[in-house]
C-alpha positions in Angstrom: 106.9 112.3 123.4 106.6 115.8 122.3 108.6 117.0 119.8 110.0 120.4 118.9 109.8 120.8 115.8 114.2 122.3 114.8 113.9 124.1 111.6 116.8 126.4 112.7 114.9 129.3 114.5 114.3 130.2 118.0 114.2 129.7 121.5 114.5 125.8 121.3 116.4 125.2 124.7 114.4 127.8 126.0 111.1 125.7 125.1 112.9 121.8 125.7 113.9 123.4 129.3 110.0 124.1 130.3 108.9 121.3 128.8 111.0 119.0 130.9 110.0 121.6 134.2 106.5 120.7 133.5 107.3 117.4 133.1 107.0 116.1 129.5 109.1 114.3 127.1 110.6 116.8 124.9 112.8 115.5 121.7 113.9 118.2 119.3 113.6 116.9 115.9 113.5 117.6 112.4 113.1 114.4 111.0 109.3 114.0 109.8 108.8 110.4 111.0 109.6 111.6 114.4 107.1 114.7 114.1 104.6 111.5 112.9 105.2 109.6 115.7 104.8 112.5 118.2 102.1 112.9 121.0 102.4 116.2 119.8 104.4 119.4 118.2 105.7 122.4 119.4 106.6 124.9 116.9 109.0 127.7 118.6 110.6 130.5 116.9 112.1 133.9 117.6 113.2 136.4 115.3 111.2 137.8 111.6 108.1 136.0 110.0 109.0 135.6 106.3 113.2 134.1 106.5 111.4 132.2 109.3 108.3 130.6 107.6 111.3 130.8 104.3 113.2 127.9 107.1 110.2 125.8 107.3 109.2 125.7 104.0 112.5 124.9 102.1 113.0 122.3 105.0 110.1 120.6 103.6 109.1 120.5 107.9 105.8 123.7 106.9 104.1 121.5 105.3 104.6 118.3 107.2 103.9 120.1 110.3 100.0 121.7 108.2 99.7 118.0 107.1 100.0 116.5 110.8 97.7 119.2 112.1 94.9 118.5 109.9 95.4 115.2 110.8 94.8 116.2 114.3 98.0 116.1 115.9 98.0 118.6 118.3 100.2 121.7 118.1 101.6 124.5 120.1 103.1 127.7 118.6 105.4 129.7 120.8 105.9 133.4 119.9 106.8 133.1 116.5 106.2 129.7 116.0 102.4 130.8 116.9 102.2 133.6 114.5 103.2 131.4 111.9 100.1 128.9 112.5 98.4 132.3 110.6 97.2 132.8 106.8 99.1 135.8 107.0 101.5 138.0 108.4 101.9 142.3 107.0 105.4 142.1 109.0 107.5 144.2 106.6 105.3 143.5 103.9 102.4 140.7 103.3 103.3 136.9 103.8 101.8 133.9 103.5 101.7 131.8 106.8 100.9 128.3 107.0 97.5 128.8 107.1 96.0 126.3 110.4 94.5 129.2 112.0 92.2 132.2 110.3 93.3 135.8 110.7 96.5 138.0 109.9 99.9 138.7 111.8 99.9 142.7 111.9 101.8 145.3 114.0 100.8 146.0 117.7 98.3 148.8 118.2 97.2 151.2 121.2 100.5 150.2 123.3 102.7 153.5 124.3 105.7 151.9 123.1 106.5 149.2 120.5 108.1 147.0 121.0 105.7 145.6 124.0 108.4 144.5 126.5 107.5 144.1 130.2 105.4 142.2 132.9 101.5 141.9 131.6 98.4 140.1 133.0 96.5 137.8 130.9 92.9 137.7 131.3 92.1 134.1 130.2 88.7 134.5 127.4 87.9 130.8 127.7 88.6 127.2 129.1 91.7 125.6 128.0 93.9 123.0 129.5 97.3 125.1 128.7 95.8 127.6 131.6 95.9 124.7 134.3 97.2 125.4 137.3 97.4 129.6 135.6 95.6 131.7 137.8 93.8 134.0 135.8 95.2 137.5 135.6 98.7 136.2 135.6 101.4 138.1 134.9 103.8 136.8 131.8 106.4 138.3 130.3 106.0 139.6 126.3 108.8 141.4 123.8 107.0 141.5 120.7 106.3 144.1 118.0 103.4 142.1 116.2 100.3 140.1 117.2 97.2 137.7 115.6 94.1 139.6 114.2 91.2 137.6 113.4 89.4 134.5 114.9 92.6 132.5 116.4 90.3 130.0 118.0 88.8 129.1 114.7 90.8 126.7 112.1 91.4 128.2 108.5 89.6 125.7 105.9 
């Protein structure tokens, strides 16, 4: 079972409906012994970083989700579920993210327009098993105004 981690925010249907298309076992849940008992967690969101990361924390679910990953549960952030994974996020001002991946959340540079909304390729930098069946340069679609900076393949200590 994968669960999706509910702390109020987000595209939760959005990410139970292509987790059942790709045939998994999606339960959303914000009951910690369910995140526990979980192959593994999705953390979704949509919307502003700090009244977002503000959700997960006063739910308690920030720090059981950092306690599971360091347990090595696996984890999958989607949009701003994924930005969250960061130490940090300079989206109207400096927050602190949950800290399970090094670098910062900041604004998107060197597009013509920002928001980025529209069709883009993805080139994919290195092996992983989310890519399979992905051909690379693979169109997806993106509406975002910020992005990771840093080393997001490398755990924060």
């Amino acid at each position: 079972m994968i669960a999706i981690v509910d702390y109020g925010v987000g595209n939760l249907r959005s990410v139970e409906r292509a987790l059942l298309h790709a045939g998994g076992q999606p339960k959303l849940t914000g009951d910690s012994d369910e995140l526990q008992r979980a192959d593994g967690l999705v953390l979704p969101g949509v919307g502003a970083f700090a009244p977002a990361l503000a959700k997960l924390t006063s739910s308690g679910l920030g720090r059981r989700v950092v306690d599971l990953a360091k347990k090595g549960k696996p984890i999958l952030g989607v949009c701003l579920g994924y930005q969250l994974l960061f130490e940090e996020s300079f989206e109207h001002g400096r927050h602190e993210g949950l800290g399970l991946l090094r670098g910062s959340v900041v604004e998107v540079s060197g597009s013509p327009r920002v928001p980025v909304i529209g069709w883009c390729r993805l080139r994919q930098a290195e092996f992983s098993p989310l890519w399979d069946g992905i051909a690379d340069q693979s169109y997806f679609y993106f509406v975002h105004s910020y992005t990771p900076s840093g080393s997001p393949n490398t755990t924060a200590p």
